[in-house]
Every structure is written in structure tokens, then in C-alpha cells.
C-alpha positions in Angstrom: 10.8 25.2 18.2 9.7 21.9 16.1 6.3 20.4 16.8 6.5 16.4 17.5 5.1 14.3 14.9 3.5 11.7 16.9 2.1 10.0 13.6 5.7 8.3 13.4 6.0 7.2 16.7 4.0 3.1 16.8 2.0 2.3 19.8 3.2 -1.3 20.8 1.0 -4.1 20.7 -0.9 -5.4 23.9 0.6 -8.7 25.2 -0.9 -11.3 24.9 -2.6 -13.9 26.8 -1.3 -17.4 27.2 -3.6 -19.9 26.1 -3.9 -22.5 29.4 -1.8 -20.5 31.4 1.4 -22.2 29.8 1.3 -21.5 26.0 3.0 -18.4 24.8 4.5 -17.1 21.2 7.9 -15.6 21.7 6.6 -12.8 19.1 3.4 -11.3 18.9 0.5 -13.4 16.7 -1.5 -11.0 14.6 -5.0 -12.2 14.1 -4.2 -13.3 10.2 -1.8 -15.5 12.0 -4.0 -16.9 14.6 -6.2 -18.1 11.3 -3.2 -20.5 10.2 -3.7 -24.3 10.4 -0.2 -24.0 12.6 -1.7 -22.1 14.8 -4.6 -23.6 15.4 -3.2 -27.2 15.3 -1.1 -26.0 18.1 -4.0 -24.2 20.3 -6.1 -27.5 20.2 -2.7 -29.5 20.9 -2.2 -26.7 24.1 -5.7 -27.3 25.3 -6.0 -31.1 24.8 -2.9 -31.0 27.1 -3.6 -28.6 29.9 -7.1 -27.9 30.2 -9.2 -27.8 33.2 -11.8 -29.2 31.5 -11.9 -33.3 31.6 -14.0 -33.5 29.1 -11.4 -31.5 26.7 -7.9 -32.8 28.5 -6.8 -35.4 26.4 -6.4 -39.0 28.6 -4.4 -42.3 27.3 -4.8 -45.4 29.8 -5.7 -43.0 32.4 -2.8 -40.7 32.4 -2.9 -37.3 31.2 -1.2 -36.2 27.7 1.2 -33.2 27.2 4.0 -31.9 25.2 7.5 -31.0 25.6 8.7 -27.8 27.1 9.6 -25.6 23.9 6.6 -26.6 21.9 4.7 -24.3 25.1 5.9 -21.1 22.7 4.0 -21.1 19.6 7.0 -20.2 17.2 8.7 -23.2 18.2 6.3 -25.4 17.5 5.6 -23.2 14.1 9.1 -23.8 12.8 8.4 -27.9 13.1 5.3 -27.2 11.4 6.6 -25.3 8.4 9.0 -28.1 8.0 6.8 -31.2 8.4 3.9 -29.9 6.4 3.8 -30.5 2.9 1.0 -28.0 2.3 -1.9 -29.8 0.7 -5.5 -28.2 1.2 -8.6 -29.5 1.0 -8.8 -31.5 3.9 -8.6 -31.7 8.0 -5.2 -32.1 9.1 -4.4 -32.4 12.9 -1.5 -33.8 15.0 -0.7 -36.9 16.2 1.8 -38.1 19.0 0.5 -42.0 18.3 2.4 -42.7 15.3 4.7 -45.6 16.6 2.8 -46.3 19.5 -0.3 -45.2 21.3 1.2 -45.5 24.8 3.2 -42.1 23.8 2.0 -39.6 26.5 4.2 -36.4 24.8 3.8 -34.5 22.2 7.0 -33.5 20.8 9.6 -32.9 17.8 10.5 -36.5 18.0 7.1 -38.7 17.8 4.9 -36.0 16.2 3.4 -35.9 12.9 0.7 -34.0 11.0 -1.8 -36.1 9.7 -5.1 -36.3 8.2 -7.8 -36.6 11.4 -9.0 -40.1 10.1 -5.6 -41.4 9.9 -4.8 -39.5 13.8 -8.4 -41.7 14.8 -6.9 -45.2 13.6 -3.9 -44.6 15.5 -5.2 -44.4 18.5 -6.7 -47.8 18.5 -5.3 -50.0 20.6 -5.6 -53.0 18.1 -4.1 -51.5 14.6 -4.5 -53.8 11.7 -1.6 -53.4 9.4 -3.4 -53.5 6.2 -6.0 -51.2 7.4 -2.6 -48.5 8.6 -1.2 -49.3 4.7 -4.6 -48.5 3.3 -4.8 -44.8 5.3 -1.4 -44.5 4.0 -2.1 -45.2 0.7 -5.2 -43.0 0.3 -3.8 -39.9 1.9 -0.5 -40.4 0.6 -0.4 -36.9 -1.3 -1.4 -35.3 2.0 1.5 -36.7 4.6 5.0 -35.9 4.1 7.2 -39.2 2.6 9.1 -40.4 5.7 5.4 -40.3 7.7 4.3 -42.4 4.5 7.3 -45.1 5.2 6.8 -45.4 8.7 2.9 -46.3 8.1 3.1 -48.7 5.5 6.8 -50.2 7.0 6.3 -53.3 8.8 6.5 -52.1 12.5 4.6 -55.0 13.9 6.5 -58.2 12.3 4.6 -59.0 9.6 5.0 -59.1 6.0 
């Protein structure tokens, strides 16, 4: 009679909690991976959107923000990450959902970008001043991707 080798055998991994009660990953995040700027750009996205908390809940004119179904799994929302990072370090990155216009109550694939946090703080201003939007642009231009460059120093507002 053979003996077992239980070595071989590989205890799963726990599941996981969702973050909010509605964000999930599709596959299990290891803790190197919960160390990722994707991943943590997209738990602070999660809890600006569906915390208890009002001080943390994220609020434009009043109404509350949040973000599109399938960005609610993690490795979603990684997969637009990898593609609309451009990998520069050495300096805070975040999301933004106000990059046409700060009225946009969704984050999702279509109005999203990652930005540097000072540029993500300008546009949330009501008032933008279009030289001041070029200038971000211009000083963090090796940090945004090129088509987030264009739209921030294209003339959105009808000036020239």
C-alpha cells in the first residue's frame, strides 16, 4: 500500500473580502499585489464611491460619485490600468473622472484617466483657467500618457 504525499496536494487560498461590500478581484490578489499603485488607485477609487463614511464618500454638487459596473472587479479595472499608465515613478499618481468636465458623477473606461494628484485637484475646480490646465500639462507631460496630454492642452473651452 502507498502512503499519500500530502506535501503535493496545495491548500487553496482563503477568499477574500470585498472591499465596500461591492469591490471584488475575479482572481485572488496576493499581498505583493495589493502593494501595486493599480491596486491601490482602485481601493481609494472603491471607497471614495461606496463608503459609509461621509467624510470619505466622494460628493460633486451634492450627489454622490461612483463607477461603472465592471470596474467593481479589481482585474478589470487592472487591465485599463496597465494600458493607460505609462509607468513613470517618482511621483503621486491618482485617478480622475473630471477630465472633460467636473459634473462627471462615473468613474469609468470612458472619462477616466491617471493623473498626477495636482493635476486630479485643478480639475475639479469649477472655474479652470486654460493656461493654468496647459501649464499642468506641460510640467507633467513625461508623467500622463500622450492622448491625456492633447485633451489638456486642446482648446476644450473656445479659446485660442
Amino acid at each position: 500500500m502507498s502512503k499519500i504525499n500530502y506535501s503535493l496536494w496545495e491548500v487553496p487560498p482563503k477568499p477574500q473580502k470585498k472591499i465596500q461590500g461591492i469591490g471584488y478581484s475575479s482572481t485572488y490578489v496576493t499581498k505583493e499585489e495589493k502593494k501595486s499603485l493599480s491596486y491601490r488607485i482602485w481601493h481609494n477609487m472603491i471607497n471614495a464611491c461606496y463608503s459609509q463614511s461621509d467624510s470619505i464618500r466622494e460628493k460633486q454638487n451634492g450627489n454622490f460619485v461612483s463607477c461603472c459596473n465592471s470596474w467593481h472587479d479589481y482585474r478589470k479595472f487592472q487591465k485599463w490600468f496597465d494600458w493607460n499608465y505609462n509607468g513613470v515613478q517618482g511621483i503621486s499618481m491618482t485617478i480622475t473622472r473630471c477630465l472633460i468636465s467636473n459634473a462627471n458623477l462615473v468613474y469609468n473606461p470612458n472619462n477616466s484617466a491617471i493623473v498626477p494628484v495636482e493635476i486630479n485637484s485643478y480639475l475639479k475646480k469649477d472655474n479652470r483657467d486654460v493656461d493654468k490646465l496647459k501649464s499642468l500639462a506641460e510640467k507633467y507631460h513625461p508623467y500622463i500618457t500622450e492622448d491625456i496630454y492633447e485633451i489638456l492642452t486642446e482648446d476644450i473651452y473656445g479659446e485660442e
